[in-house]
N, C-alpha and C positions, 0 to 999 in steps of 0.2 A: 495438337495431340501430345499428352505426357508421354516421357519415355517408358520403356520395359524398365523392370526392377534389375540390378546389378547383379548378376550371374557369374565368376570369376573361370576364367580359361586359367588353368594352374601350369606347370613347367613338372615332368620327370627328371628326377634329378640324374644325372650320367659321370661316367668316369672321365669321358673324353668327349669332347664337342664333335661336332659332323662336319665334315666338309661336302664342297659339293655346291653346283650353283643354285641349289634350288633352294637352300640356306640362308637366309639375313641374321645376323646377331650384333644384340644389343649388350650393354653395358648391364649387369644385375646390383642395381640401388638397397643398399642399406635402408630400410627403411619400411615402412607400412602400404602396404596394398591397399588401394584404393578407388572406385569409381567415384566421379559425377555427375549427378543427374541436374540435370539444366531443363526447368518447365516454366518458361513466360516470367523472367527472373526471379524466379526463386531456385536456389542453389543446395543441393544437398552432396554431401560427400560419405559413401557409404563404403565403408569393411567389403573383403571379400567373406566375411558371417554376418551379413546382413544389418551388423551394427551402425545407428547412426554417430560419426563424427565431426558433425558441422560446425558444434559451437565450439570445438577445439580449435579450432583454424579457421578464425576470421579475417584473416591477411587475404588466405587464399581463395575464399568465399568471395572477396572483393575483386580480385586478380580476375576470378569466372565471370562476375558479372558485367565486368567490363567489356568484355569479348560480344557481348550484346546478342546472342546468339537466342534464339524463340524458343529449341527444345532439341535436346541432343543425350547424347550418353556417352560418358571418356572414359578411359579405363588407365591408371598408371599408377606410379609410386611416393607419397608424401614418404622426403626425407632431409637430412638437414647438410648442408655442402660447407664441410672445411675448408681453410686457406689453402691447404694444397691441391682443392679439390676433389677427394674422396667425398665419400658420403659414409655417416655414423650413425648408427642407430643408438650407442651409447646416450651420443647429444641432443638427440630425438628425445630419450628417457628422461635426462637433466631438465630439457625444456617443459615437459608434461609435469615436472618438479618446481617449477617459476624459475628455472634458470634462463637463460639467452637464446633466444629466439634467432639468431641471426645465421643467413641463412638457409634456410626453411624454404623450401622448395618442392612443389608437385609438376614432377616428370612424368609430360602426357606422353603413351607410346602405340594408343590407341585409337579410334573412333567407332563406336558401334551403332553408333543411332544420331538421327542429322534429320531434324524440322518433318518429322511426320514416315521418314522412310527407316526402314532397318536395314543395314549394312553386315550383320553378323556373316550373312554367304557370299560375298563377294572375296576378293583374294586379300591374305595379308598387305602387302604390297600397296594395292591401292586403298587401301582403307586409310595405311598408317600417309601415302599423297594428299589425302582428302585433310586430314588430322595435320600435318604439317600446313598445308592452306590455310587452314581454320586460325593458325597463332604466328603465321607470319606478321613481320613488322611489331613485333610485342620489343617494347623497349630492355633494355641490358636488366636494368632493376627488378622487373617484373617476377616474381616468383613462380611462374608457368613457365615450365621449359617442353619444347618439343625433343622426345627422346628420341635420338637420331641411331638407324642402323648402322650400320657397316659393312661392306661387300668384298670381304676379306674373310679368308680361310680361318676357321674356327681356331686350332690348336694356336695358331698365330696369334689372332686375338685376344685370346686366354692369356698366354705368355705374356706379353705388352701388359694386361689386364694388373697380373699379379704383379707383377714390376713395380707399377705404378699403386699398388695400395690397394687395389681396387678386391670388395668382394668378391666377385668374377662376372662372366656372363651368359646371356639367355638368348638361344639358335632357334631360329623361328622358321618354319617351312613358309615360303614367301605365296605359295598362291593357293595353301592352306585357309578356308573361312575361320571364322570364331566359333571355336565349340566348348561349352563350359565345362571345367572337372580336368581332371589333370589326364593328360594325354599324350603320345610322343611325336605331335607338333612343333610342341615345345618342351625344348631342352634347355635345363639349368645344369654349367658346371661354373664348379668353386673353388679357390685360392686356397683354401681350406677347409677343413670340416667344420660345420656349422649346423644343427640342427634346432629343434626345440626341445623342451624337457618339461615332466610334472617336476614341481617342488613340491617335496614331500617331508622336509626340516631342516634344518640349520641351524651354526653352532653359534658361540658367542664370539667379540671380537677379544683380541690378546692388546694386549698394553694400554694405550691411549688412545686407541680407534674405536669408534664409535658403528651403531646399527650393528649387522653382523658378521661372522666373522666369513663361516662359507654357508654357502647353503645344497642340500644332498640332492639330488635328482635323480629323476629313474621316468622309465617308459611301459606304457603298456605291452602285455605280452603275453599271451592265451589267457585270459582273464583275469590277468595280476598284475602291480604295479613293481616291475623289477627296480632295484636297485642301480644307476648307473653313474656314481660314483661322488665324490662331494669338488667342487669346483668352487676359486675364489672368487670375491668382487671386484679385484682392479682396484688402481687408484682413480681412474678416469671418473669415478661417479663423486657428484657432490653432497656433502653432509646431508642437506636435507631430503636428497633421492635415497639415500640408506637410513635414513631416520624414516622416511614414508614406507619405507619396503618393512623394515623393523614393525613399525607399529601395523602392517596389515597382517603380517605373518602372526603376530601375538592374537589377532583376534580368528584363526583361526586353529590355534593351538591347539591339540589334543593328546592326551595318552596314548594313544595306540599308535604304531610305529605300522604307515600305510606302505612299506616296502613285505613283498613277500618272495625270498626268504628275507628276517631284519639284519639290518649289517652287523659286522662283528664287531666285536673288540671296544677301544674305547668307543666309537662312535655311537653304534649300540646304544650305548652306558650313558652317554652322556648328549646324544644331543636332542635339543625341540625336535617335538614331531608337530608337523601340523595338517589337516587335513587336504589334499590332493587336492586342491581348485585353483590352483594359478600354474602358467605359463610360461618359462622363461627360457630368453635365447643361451644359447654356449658357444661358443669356440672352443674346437679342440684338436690337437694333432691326431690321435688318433684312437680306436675302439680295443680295448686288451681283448683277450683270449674267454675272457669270465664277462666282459659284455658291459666293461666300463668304461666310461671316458678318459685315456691320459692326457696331462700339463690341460687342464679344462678353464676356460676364462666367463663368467659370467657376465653380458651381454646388457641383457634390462627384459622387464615383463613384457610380454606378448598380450596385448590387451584382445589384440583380434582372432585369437587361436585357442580353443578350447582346451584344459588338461585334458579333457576327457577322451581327445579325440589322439591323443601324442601315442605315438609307437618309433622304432627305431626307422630312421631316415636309409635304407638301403638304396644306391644309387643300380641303376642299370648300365649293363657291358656297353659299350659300343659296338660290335662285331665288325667283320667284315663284310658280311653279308648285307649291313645297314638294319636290322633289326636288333632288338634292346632287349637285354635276358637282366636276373638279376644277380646282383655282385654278391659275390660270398661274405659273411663279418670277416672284421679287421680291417687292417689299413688299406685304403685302395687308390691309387694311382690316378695324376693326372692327364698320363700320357696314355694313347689310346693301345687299348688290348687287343693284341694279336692273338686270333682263336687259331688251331690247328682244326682239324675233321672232327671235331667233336659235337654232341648237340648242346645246346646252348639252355642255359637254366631258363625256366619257365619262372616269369613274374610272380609275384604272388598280392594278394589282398586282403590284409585281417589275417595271415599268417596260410590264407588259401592259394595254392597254386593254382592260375589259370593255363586250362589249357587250350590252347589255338588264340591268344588274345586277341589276333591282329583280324579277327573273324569279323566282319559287318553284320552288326543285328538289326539298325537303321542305317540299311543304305543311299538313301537317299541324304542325310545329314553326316553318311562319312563314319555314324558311333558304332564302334564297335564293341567285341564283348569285354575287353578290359578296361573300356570305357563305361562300362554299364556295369559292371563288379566295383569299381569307386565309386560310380554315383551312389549305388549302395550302401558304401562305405560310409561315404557321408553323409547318406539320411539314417544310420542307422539307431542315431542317438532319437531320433524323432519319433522312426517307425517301432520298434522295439516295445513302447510300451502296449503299442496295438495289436499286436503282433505275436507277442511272447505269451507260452502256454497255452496257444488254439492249435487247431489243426490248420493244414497250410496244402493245399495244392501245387503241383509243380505242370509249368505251361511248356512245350517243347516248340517252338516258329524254327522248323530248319532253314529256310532259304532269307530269313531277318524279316524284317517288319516293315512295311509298305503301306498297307490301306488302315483306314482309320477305324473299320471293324475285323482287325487283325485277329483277334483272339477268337471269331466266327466265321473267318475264311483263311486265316493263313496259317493257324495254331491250334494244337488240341491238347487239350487235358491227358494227363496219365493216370492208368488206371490206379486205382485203388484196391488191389488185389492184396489178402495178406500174403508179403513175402514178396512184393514186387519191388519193396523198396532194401532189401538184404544189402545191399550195397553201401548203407550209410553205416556212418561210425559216430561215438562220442565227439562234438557235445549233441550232434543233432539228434533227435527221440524221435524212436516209431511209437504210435499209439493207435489201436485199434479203439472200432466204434461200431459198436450193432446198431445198422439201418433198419429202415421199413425192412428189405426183403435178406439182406446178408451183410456180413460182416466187414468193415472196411479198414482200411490201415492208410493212416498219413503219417505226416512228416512234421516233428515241432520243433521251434527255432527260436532259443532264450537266451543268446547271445549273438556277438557278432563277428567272434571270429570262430573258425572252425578249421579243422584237419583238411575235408576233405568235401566238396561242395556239392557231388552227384557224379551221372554216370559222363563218360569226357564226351560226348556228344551231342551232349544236352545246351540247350539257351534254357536258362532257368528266371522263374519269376516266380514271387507266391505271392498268394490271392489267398483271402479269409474267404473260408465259408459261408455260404450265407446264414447257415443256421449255428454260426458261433464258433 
């Protein structure tokens, strides 16, 4: 039996790691997210965006099929190990450039699927036992490495972490199953601030440097592509990775400056604008006041992460209660935050505050409602053109979702009364529509982020009409 297609469990980024035994954390790898699917050897290595990467990484292609394995599904990180042992994604970018391969490493830190059986609900813990079995005895050389936990108290680990170079690391609740989309299962903290960014232009190089010189970056943000500030290249990259970057950004060159509001001053004035379709990582100490990057380091392209989908990276509190709110902009802390009696920010999604997150809508699989406001998130680029300018029904399941004809036993439709939906605000649109017998009012939805998502009581879904 072939395996399930690669679904990624993603990490909420946080201020301060958890402790606690209930906790495992791992090392967080520089590098590209990645499953593989292993079907009667044939080997595929796929993006967590469903992109295939196989023929990039024939090393490691070879490394899988050694393992002799009938049909499985791995979940981990291709990235490239320095002498001292870190891991760089700079070196990653060089090598996708024809530079040095050496190396080059995929850190398995999962197992989801094993010769016919799914494993996604079984506990962290034993899955990642099963997954170490699987690559025991693999020789020193071998570029599969088993990524091994730690059972040691998070802020500890973090520290050691950053000492040593290292990106930072990723807190996994240990008898937590596998649920895809990002979730606070799993927590990522970092050595630094690190996010992604749209390139949106950049400037030329000054003296005898070649490709370019910086290039400007900005994030999504209520339906615009702000401005978040211009960041260099580094020496680390090699001529012909700035010379490849150079010639891709030229063919997508444009007049129009896709920042709104356009930067000032010289920048303004003088630099490439090119159109919003590439992805690149940053380093940076920390976010100003106006919502730009400071001392910012250019990273390499994000081949497996959409522009489209880039918004600012906001990490969630730690609290002491053990639930996750979200952090205010600016610099933030990686030591954990002490809350007083206060209540704690509510998460948000696409710039929506959710309210009650930690609410189960499928209880039986653990998802809850801020689980289900990201899976959103991230069909939104898909669903939207289906979607956008009809009317839309909104579904209420108070007690979550259980039988498999939920929405004719456990859910019901809202009415369509005009004036029932007064509640909503810009960008969402009421529109009325003369029925057979009386007048009706829905709800339309031609974006994806919004203000304000309905009334706080609601589990929300929308459904097209049948009649358009």
């Amino acid at each position: 039996m072939a395996p399930p297609p690669f679904r990624a469990q993603l990490a909420t980024l946080t201020t301060s790691p958890p402790s606690g035994e209930q906790w495992l954390h791992e090392l967080k790898y520089d590098g590209y997210r990645m499953g593989c699917e292993i079907d009667h050897g044939s080997v595929r290595l796929i993006s967590r965006r469903g992109r295939e990467w196989t023929s990039s990484f024939p090393e490691l292609v070879a490394a899988v099929q050694a393992l002799a394995l009938e049909s499985a599904l791995l979940d981990g990180e291709v990235a490239i190990v320095l002498p001292n042992g870190t891991t760089s994604f700079q070196a990653l970018q060089n090598a996708f450039a024809g530079g040095a391969r050496t190396g080059l490493t995929y850190f398995v830190f999962d197992l989801l699927y094993l010769d016919g059986r799914h494993l996604t609900l079984e506990p962290l813990e034993w899955r990642k036992a099963q997954c170490e079995r699987l690559m025991a005895g693999l020789p020193a050389e071998c570029p599969l490495k088993f990524s091994r936990h730690f059972d040691v108290d998070g802020p500890t680990l973090l520290a050691r972490a950053c000492d040593l170079g290292a990106e930072g690391i990723v807190s996994k609740r240990r008898d937590m199953p596998y649920r895809p989309g990002r979730n606070e299962s799993w927590l990522k903290s970092k050595c630094s601030l690190r996010q992604e960014f749209v390139i949106g232009g950049f400037t030329d190089p000054e003296g005898t440097r070649a490709g370019i010189g910086a290039l400007l970056i900005g994030y999504h943000e209520r339906g615009a592509l702000r401005f978040g500030g211009k960041v260099g290249t580094g020496p680390g990259f090699t001529a012909d990775y700035l010379a490849q970057i150079r010639s891709e950004l030229e063919r997508l060159q444009t007049d129009i400056c896709p920042f709104e509001p356009k930067p000032p001053g010289w920048l303004g004035r003088n630099a490439h604008w090119v159109k919003p379709r590439l992805t690149g990582e940053v380093v940076f100490t920390e976010w100003t006041a106006g919502g730009h990057v400071r001392h910012g380091s250019f990273q390499g392209i994000r081949r497996d992460k959409p522009a489209s989908r880039v918004m600012r990276d906001l990490p969630a509190l730690q609290s002491t209660t053990g639930r996750l709110a979200s952090a205010p902009p600016g610099k933030y802390p990686q030591r954990a935050v002490k809350e007083k009696r206060e209540p704690a920010q509510q998460p948000s999604v696409l710039g929506v505050p959710i309210t009650s997150p930690e609410r189960l809508v499928y209880p039986e699989l653990r998802y809850t409602k801020l689980d289900l406001a990201r899976l959103y998130a991230d069909l939104a680029e898909l669903a939207l053109p289906y979607i956008a300018n009809r009317p839309l029904t909104l579904v209420r399941c108070e007690r979550g979702v259980r039988a498999e004809d939920a929405l004719r036993r456990e859910c019901k439709f809202l009415k369509h009364e005009p004036g029932w939906h007064r509640w909503v605000k810009p960008p969402i649109r009421r529109v009325q529509i003369q029925e057979q017998k009386k007048l009706g009012e829905y709800l339309v939805v031609d974006s994806p982020g919004t203000r304000r998502a309905g009334p706080r009581r609601y589990y929300r879904a929308a459904r097209v009409e049948r009649d358009g």
